[in-house]
C-alpha positions as CSV (number, residue, x, y, z in Angstrom):
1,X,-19.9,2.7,5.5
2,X,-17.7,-0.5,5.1
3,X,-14.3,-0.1,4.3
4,X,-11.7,-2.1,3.0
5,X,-7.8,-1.6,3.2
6,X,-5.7,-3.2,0.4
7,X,-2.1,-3.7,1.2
8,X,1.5,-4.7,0.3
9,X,4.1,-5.1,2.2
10,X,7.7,-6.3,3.1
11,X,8.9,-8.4,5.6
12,X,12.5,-9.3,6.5
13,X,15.2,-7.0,4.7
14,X,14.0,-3.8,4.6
15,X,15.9,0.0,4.9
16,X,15.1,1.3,8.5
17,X,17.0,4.8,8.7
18,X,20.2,4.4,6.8
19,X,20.4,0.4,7.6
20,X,19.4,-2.6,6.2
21,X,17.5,-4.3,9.2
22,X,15.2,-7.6,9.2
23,X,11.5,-7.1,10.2
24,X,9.0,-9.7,11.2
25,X,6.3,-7.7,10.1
26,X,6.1,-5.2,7.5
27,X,6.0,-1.7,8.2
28,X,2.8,-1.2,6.1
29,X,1.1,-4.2,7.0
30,X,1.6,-2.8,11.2
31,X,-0.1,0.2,9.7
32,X,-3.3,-1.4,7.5
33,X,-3.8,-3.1,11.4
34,X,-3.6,0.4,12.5
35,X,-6.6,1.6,9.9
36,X,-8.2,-1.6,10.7
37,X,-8.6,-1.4,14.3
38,X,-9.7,2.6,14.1
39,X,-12.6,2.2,11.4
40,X,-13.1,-1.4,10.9
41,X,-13.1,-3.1,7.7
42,X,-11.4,-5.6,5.8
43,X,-8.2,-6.4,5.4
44,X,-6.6,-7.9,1.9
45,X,-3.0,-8.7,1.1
46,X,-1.9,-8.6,-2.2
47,X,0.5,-11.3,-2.7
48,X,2.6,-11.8,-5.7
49,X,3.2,-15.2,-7.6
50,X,6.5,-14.6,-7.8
51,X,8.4,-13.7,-4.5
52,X,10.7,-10.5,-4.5
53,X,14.3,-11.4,-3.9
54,X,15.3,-11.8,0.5
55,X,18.0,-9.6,-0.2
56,X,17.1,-5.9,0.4
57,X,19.0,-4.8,-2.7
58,X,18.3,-7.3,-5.5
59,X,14.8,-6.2,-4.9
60,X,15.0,-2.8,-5.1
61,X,16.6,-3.8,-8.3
62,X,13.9,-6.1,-9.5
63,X,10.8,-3.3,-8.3
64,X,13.0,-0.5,-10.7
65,X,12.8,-3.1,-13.8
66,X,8.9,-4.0,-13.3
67,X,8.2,-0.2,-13.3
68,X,10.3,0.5,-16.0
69,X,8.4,-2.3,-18.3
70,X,4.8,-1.0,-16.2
71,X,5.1,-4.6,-15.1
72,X,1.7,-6.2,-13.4
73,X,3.5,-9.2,-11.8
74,X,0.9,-12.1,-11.0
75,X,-1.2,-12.3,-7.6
76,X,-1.2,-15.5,-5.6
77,X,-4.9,-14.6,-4.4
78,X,-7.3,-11.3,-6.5
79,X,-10.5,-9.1,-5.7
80,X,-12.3,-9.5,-8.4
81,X,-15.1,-7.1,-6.8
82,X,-15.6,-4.4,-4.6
83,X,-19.3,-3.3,-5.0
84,X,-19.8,-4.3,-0.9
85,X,-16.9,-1.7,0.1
86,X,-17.6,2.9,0.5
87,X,-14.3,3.6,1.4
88,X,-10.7,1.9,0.1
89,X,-7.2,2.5,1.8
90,X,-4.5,1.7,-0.7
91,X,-1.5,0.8,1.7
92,X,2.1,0.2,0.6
93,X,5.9,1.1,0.5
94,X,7.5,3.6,-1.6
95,X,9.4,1.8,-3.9
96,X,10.4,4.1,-6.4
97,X,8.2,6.7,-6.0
98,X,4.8,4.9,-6.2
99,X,3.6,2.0,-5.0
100,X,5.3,-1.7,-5.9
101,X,3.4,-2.7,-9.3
102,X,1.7,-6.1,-7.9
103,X,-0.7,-3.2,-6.3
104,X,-1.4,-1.9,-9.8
105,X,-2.2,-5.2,-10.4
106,X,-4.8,-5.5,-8.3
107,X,-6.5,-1.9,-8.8
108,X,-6.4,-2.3,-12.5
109,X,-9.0,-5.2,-11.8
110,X,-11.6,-3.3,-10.3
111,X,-14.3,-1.1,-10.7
112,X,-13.9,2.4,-8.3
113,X,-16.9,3.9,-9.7
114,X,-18.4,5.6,-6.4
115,X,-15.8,4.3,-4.2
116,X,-13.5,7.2,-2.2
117,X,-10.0,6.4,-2.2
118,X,-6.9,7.1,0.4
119,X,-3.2,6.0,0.1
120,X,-1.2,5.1,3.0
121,X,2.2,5.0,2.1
122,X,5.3,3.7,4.0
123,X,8.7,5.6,3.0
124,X,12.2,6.1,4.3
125,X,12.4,10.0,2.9
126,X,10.2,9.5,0.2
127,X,6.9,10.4,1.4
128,X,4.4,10.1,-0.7
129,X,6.0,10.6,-3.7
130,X,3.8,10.7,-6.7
131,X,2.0,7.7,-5.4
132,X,-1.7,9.9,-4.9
133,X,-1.3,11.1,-9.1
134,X,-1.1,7.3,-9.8
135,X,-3.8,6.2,-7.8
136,X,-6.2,8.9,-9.5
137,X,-5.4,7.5,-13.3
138,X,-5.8,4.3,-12.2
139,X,-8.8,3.9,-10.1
140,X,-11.5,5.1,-12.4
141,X,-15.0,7.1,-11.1
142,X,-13.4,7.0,-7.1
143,X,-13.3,10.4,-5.0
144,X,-10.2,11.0,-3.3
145,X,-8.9,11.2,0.5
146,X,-6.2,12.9,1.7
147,X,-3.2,10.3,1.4
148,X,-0.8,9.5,4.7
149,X,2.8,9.2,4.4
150,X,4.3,7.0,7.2
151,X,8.1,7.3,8.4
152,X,8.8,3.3,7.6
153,X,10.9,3.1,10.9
154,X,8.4,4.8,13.1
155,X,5.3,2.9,11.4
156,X,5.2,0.9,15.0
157,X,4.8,4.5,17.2
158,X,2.5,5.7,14.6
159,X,-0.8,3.9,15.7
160,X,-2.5,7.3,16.8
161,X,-1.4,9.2,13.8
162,X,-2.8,6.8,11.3
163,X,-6.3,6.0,13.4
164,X,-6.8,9.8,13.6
165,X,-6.0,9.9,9.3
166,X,-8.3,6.8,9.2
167,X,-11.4,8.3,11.0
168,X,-11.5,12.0,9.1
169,X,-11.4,9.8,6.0
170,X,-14.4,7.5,6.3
């Protein structure tokens, strides 16, 4: 079964428990490693053209417009296929409720017919929020796994949490 784990994620400003902190490493990226190292597989960033703003705020701002206007903001780099890959982990911050649109993006471009399907999603109270409905209108003919929600501030403690997610998936 070969697996591949598409993410998006933040670094620098991001909100860790009530606080605007800068991180090195996104919290979602630290947990596609996670699924990576447990089941193996590919990893794939999804990069946008267009940077979101440094400043924590301004891009919350910006991430409310582009889902207000169902925005699908350019990708530096794009899958056009997944035909190789069984499994896909969709990985990525809550922003809003679902996942930031440069993801939709990406999953709009491809064919999920016979693929299964899991969200992993990185949240600061938001869990999953209605991130799991979206990924079932989007991605077509897939099957569907039983999504993760990951504490954003604890995403670097939560390495046996998410392997343990990762394996009864695949």
């Amino acid at each position: 079964m070969a697996n591949l784990i598409l993410y998006y994620s933040r670094k620098g400003q991001n909100y860790v428990n009530g606080t605007i902190k800068s991180l090195a490493k996104g919290n979602t990226e630290i947990c596609a490693e996670f699924i990576q190292k447990a089941v193996g597989g590919d990893l794939f960033e999804i990069d946008t053209v267009k940077p979101y703003s440094a400043d924590y705020m301004t891009c919350t701002a910006e991430a409310k417009d582009e889902l207000r206007a169902k925005a699908r903001p350019e990708l530096k780099e794009a899958l056009a296929d997944i035909a190789a890959y069984d499994n896909v982990f969709v990985c990525g911050p809550c922003w809003w409720g679902t996942f930031p649109c440069a993801v939709f993006t990406q999953l709009e471009a491809l064919d999920f017919t016979g693929k299964k399907v899991m969200a992993l999603m990185t949240h600061e109270g938001s869990g999953l929020g209605h991130c799991e409905r979206d990924l079932q209108s989007v991605c077509k003919g897939a099957s569907f796994g039983r999504g993760l929600a990951v504490h954003g501030a604890d995403a670097a403690k939560s390495e046996t949490a998410v392997a343990r997610w990762a394996k009864e998936q695949v």
